[in-house]
C-alpha positions as a printed Julia matrix, in Angstrom:
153×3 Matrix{Float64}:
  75.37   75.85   -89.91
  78.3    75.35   -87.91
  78.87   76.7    -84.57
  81.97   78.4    -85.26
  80.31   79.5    -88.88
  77.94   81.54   -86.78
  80.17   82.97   -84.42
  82.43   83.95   -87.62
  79.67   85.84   -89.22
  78.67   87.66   -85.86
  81.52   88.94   -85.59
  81.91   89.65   -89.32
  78.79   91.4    -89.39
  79.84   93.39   -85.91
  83.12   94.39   -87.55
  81.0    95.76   -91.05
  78.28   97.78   -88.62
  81.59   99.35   -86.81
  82.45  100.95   -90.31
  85.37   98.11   -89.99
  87.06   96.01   -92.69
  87.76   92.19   -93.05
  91.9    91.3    -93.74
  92.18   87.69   -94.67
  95.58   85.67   -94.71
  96.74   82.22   -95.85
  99.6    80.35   -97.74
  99.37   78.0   -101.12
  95.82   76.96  -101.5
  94.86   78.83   -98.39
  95.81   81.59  -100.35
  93.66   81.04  -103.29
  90.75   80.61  -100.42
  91.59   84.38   -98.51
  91.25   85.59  -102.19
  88.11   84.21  -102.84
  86.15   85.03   -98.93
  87.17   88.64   -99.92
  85.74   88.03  -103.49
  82.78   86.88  -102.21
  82.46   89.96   -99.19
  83.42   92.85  -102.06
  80.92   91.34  -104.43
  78.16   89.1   -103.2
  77.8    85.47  -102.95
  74.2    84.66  -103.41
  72.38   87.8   -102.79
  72.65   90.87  -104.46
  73.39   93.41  -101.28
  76.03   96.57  -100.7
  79.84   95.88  -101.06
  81.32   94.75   -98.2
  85.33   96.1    -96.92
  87.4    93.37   -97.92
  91.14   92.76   -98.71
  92.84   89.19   -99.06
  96.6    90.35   -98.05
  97.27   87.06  -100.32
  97.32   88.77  -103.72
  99.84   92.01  -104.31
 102.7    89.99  -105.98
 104.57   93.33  -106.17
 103.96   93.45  -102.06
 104.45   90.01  -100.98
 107.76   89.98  -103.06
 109.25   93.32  -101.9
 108.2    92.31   -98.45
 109.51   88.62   -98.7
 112.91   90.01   -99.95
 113.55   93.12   -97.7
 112.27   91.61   -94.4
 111.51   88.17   -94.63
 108.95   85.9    -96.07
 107.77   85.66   -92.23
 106.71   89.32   -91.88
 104.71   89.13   -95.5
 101.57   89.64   -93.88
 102.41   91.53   -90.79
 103.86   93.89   -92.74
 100.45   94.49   -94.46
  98.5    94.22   -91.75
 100.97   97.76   -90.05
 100.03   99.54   -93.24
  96.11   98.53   -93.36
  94.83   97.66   -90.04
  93.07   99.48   -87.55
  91.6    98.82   -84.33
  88.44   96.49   -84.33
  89.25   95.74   -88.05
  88.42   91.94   -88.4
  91.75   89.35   -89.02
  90.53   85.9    -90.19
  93.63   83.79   -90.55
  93.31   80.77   -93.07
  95.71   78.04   -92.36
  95.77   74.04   -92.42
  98.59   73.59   -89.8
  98.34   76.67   -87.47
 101.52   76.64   -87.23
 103.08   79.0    -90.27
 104.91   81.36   -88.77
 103.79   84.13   -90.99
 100.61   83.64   -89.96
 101.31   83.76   -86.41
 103.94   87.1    -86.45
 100.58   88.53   -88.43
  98.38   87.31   -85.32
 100.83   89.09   -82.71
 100.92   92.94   -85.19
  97.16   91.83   -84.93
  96.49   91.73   -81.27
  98.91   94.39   -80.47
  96.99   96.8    -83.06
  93.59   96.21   -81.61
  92.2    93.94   -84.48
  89.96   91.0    -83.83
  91.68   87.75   -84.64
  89.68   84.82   -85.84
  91.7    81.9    -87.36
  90.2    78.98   -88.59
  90.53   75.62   -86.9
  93.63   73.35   -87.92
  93.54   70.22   -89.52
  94.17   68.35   -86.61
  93.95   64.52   -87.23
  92.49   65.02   -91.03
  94.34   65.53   -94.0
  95.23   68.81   -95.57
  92.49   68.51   -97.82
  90.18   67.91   -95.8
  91.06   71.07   -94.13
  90.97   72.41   -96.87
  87.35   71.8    -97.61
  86.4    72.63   -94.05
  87.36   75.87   -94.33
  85.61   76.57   -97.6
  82.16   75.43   -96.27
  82.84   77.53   -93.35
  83.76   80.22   -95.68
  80.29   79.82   -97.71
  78.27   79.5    -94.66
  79.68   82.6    -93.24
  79.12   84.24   -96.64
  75.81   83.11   -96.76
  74.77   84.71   -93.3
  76.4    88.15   -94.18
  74.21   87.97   -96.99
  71.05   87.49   -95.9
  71.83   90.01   -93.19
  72.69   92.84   -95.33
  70.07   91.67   -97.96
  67.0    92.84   -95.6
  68.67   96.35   -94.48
């Protein structure tokens, strides 16, 4: 496992024994991946175990759009992030460049709120896609670890 797959799921599993929840952000097929770590934290990925606090603040169309049109696509997650987080409430931050600015307004509400940031390394030199795929075995490796942790409690 990675190194930064086991600090992730540390601090995952930190955040879940503080009675904490997991937020998860990303754009386009980052997105689709935020949707899916929370799919695999409120269900289970490959142990049966207790639900896990989850939310992908990728998926309220009604949200995102009444957000993106009253105060700007750039505040779409920050926004949610006001409204949901709390203090020591875990922020894991999916995206490719680093550089989307809705992403990083939701990393500054973040910090100033008292949530733990984690965003996932950049592409860097590679290509989008592989990224992309990066941050999916990351995601499953993570996954992996909170189950088996919460499988033996």
């Amino acid at each position: 496992m990675e190194s930064i797959s086991c600090d992730f799921a540390k601090d995952l599993i930190d955040c879940f024994e503080r009675g904490n929840k997991c937020l998860i952000i990303g754009n386009g097929g980052s997105a689709a991946m935020a949707s899916h770590f929370a799919g695999e934290l409120v269900g289970h990925f490959e142990v049966k175990r207790k639900a896990l606090p989850a939310i992908a603040l990728t998926t309220d169309t009604s949200i995102l759009t009444a957000i993106g049109n009253d105060d700007g696509y750039d505040n779409v997650f920050s926004r949610q992030i006001e409204a949901l987080g709390k203090p020591w409430d875990t922020l894991f931050v999916l995206s490719t460049s680093g550089n989307s600015k809705n992403c990083l307004m939701a990393e500054l509400t973040a910090v100033k709120m008292g949530l733990v940031v984690k965003p996932f390394p950049p592409k860097g030199e590679s290509s989008t896609a592989d990224c992309q795929e990066r941050h999916l075995k990351i995601i499953h490796e993570v996954c992996c670890e909170v189950d088996r942790f919460y499988s033996q409690k």
